[in-house]
Structures are given as structure tokens and as C-alpha cells.
C-alpha positions in Angstrom: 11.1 -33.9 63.5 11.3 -37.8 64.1 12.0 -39.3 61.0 8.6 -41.9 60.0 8.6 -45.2 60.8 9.7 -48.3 58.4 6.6 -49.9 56.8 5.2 -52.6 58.3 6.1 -56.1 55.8 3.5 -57.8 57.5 1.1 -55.3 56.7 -1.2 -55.9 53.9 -2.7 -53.5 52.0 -2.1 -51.0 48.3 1.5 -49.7 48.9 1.7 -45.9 48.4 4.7 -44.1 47.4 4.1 -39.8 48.3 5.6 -37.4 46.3 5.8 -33.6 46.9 8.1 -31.4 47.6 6.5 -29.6 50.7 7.8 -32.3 53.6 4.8 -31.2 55.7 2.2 -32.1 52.8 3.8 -35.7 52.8 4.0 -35.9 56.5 0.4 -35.1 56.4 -0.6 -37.9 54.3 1.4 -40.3 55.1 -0.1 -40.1 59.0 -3.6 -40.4 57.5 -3.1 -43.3 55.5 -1.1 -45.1 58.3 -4.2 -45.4 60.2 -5.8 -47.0 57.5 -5.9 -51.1 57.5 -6.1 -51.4 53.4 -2.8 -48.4 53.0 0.9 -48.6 53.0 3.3 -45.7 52.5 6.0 -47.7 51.1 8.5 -44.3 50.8 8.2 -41.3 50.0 10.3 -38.8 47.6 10.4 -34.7 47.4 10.2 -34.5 43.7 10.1 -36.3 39.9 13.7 -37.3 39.6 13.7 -38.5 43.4 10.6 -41.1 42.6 12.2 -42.2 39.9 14.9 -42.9 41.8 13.2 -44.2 44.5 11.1 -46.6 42.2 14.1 -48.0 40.7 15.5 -49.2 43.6 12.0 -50.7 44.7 12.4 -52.4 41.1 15.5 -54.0 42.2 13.9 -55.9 45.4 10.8 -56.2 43.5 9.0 -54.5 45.9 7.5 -51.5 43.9 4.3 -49.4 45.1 1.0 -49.8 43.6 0.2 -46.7 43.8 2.1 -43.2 43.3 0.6 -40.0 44.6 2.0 -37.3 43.0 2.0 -32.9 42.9 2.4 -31.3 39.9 4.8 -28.3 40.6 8.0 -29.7 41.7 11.8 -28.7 41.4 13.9 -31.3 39.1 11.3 -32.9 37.7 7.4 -32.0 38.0 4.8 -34.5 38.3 3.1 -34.2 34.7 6.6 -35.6 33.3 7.6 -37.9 36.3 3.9 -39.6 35.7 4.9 -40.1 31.9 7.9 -41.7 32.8 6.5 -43.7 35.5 3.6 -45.1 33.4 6.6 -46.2 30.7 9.3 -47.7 32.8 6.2 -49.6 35.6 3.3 -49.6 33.4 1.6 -52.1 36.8 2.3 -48.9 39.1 -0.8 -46.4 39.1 -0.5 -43.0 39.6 -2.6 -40.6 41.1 -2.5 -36.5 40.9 -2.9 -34.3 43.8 -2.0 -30.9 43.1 -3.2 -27.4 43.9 -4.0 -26.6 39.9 -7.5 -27.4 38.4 -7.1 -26.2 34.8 -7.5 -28.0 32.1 -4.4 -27.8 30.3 -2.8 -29.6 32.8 -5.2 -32.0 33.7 -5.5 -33.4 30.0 -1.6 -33.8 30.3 -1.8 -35.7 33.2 -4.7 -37.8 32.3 -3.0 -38.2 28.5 1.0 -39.2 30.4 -1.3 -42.5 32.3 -2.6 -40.6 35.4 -5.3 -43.0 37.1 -6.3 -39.8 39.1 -6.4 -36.0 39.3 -7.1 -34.7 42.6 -7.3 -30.7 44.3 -5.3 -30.3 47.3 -8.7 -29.1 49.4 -9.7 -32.9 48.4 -11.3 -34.4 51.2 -9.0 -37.5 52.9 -11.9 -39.6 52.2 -11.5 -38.6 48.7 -7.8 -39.3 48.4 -8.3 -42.3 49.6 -11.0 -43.5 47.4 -8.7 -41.9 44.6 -5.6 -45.0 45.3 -8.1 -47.6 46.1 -9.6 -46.7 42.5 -6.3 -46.9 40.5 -4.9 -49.6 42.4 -7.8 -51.3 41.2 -7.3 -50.2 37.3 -10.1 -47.6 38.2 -10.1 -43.8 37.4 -11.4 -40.8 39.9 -11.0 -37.5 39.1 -11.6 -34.7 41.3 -15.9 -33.4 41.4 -14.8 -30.2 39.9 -12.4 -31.4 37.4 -15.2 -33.9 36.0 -17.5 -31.4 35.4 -15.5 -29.1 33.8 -14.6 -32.4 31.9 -18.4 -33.0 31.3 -18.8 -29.5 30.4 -15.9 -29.8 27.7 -17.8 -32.9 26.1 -21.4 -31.6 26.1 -20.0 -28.1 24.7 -16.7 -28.3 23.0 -14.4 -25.0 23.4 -14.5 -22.9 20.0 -12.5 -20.7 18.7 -9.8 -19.3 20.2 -11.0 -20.7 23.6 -10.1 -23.9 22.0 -6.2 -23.6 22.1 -4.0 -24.1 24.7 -1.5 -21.6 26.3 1.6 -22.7 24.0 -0.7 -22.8 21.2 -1.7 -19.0 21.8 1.7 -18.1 21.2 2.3 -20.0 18.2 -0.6 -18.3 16.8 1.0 -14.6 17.7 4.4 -16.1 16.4 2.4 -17.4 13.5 1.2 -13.6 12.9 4.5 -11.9 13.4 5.4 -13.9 10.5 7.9 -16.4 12.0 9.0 -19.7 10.3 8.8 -23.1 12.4 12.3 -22.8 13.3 12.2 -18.8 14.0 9.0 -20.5 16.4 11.3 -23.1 18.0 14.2 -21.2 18.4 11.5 -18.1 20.6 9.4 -21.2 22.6 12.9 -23.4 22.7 11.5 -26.7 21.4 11.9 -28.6 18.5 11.0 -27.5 14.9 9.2 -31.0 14.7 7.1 -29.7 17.7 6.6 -26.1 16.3 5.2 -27.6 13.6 2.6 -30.3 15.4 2.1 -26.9 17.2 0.9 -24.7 14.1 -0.9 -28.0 12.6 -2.9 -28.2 15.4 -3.8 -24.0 15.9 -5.1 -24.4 12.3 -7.6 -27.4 13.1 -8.7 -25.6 15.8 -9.7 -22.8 14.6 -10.7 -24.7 11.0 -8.5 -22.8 9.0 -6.2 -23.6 6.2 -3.2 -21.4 6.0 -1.0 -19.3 8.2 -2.4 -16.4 6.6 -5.6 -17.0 8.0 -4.2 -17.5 11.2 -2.8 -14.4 11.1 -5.9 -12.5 10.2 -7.4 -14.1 13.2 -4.9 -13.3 15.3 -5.2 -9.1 14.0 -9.0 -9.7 14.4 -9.0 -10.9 18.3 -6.7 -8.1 19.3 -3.6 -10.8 20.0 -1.3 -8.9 17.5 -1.5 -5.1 16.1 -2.5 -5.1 12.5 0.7 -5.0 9.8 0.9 -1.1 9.0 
């Protein structure tokens, strides 16, 4: 496969850095943005760590993208923590998610890490586009299904144990086996300072006030056998 072309410097339009780790994927955009007169694929990297990379040697020539278009399942580093990291070190570069994963979970950690956009792969081109030219104008677009599920989550908040995320499920069965913080951040490998935002935020949740009521919840839903 010929390798792409050099971007044009006389070219003027919103400078895209691709990242994903499937060459084909950023093969794929990269020839439809290349048409475009407004785009620019300024590089392109395969995962996290190799944007970052990438991006600091922009820095250096201070030639960085505007925008970065980003999966979120990648080797070395994914895209929720590369998009964090990105949004500290180049708070001017926007970044925009396009990944194959709609639920929610993920897309509130991508939105909360500075993502301008959160895209499904079976996006429309149109839409992908519209997606950069939105951030790189300080605009957010999110994907038609993710907003409503977003819409839905405003006009009728989760309850109950629908509420919690996936690492906060566990906590609550760790919380009903009887484990400490630590005994919880030695099983999920985190820090006790996290096991403990963790457990703080299972009990606002689900509006309770001790561990012990955690736990009977927790018996009652059928997540842990009942103490004998």
C-alpha cells in the first residue's frame, strides 16, 4: 500500500490528526476528508501514546492539529485517556470521538475528559465531517442516537441500581461481601482514595446511608447470596 501523501502547506482548512488502530479505518477517512476544500489530515497515529507522540512533535514546529479524531479501543493507550491527556497538555486542540461503542458509561467519560464529539462508526461521512467543523469551531455534536439516549437520561434520570455504573456494581457486591476500601482496591486494583469516591458515590445513588444498607440492597436485587 502506497504510503499517503504529505499535506498540502498551502492548503487552508481545520487540520485533522486520525487516530485508530485499524490502518484501513484511517486510510478510509483520511481519503474522504482529502477531497474536502475546508480539511487537512495533518498525520495520523495508530493509538493514544502514538498521538501524543505525534502532537508533541507538532508542538515543537507549532504546527499542531485543530482537530483530533479519535477511537476508543486502542492498544497502549485508549482514546478515553489519550482525550484527557490531550485536552490537558493542548487545551486549543479539539477532539472528536468516533468509536464503535454507544453506551453511556463511556460516552460521559469522554464527554467529562473534554471530548468536543462522540460519534458511531456507522456515522455518516457527512456526519463526521460536521462533527470537526463543529469542535474546531468550539461547537459540540454528538452522535443522533447518543443524544437521545442523553435526552432520555435528563427527562428521566436512571434509578436505582440502573443508576450505577459497571465499576460501581462491583463495589456494591464488594461492599456486600464485607470488604474494606483497601480489601476493594486491592480486588478492582485502584487506589483506596478511589475505592472510596467509589462506595461514596453507590450510596448517593441509591440514597442510602451506610454500607449496611448497601448490602441489604445488594441481597435484595439478587447481586449477592444472602449471609447464611
Amino acid at each position: 500500500m502506497n504510503a499517503p501523501a504529505e499535506p498540502d502547506p498551502t492548503k487552508v482548512g481545520i487540520r485533522v490528526l486520525i487516530v485508530d488502530d485499524h490502518i484501513v479505518v484511517r486510510r478510509g477517512i483520511r481519503a474522504y476528508l482529502e477531497v474536502l476544500d475546508d480539511m487537512q489530515v495533518a498525520a495520523e497515529a495508530g493509538n493514544g501514546q502514538e498521538a501524543l507522540d505525534r502532537l508533541a512533535a507538532m508542538a515543537v514546529h507549532g504546527d499542531l492539529p485543530d482537530v483530533v479524531l479519535i477511537d476508543l479501543l486502542m492498544p497502549k493507550m485508549n482514546g478515553a485517556a489519550a482525550t484527557a491527556r490531550i485536552r490537558q497538555l493542548y487545551p486549543d486542540v479539539r477532539v472528536v470521538v468516533l468509536t464503535s461503542f454507544g453506551e453511556m458509561e463511556r460516552v460521559h467519560a469522554a464527554l467529562a475528559n473534554g471530548a468536543s464529539g462522540y460519534l458511531l462508526k456507522d456515522a455518516e461521512p457527512s456526519e463526521v465531517v460536521a462533527a470537526i467543523r463543529a469542535a474546531a469551531a468550539g461547537d459540540v455534536f454528538l452522535d443522533p442516537a447518543v443524544a437521545r439516549q442523553l435526552t432520555q437520561e435528563i427527562v428521566s434520570p436512571p434509578t436505582g441500581l440502573s443508576a450505577l455504573t459497571s465499576r460501581e456494581r462491583d463495589v456494591l457486591i464488594l461492599v456486600a461481601q464485607g470488604c474494606s476500601n483497601q480489601e476493594i482496591a486491592d480486588e478492582l486494583i485502584i487506589s483506596e482514595r478511589t475505592a472510596r469516591t467509589h462506595v461514596s458515590n453507590v450510596l448517593r445513588k441509591l440514597q442510602l446511608t451506610s454500607r449496611t444498607q448497601a448490602a441489604l440492597v445488594a441481597v435484595r436485587q439478587g447481586l449477592v447470596p444472602p449471609q447464611s
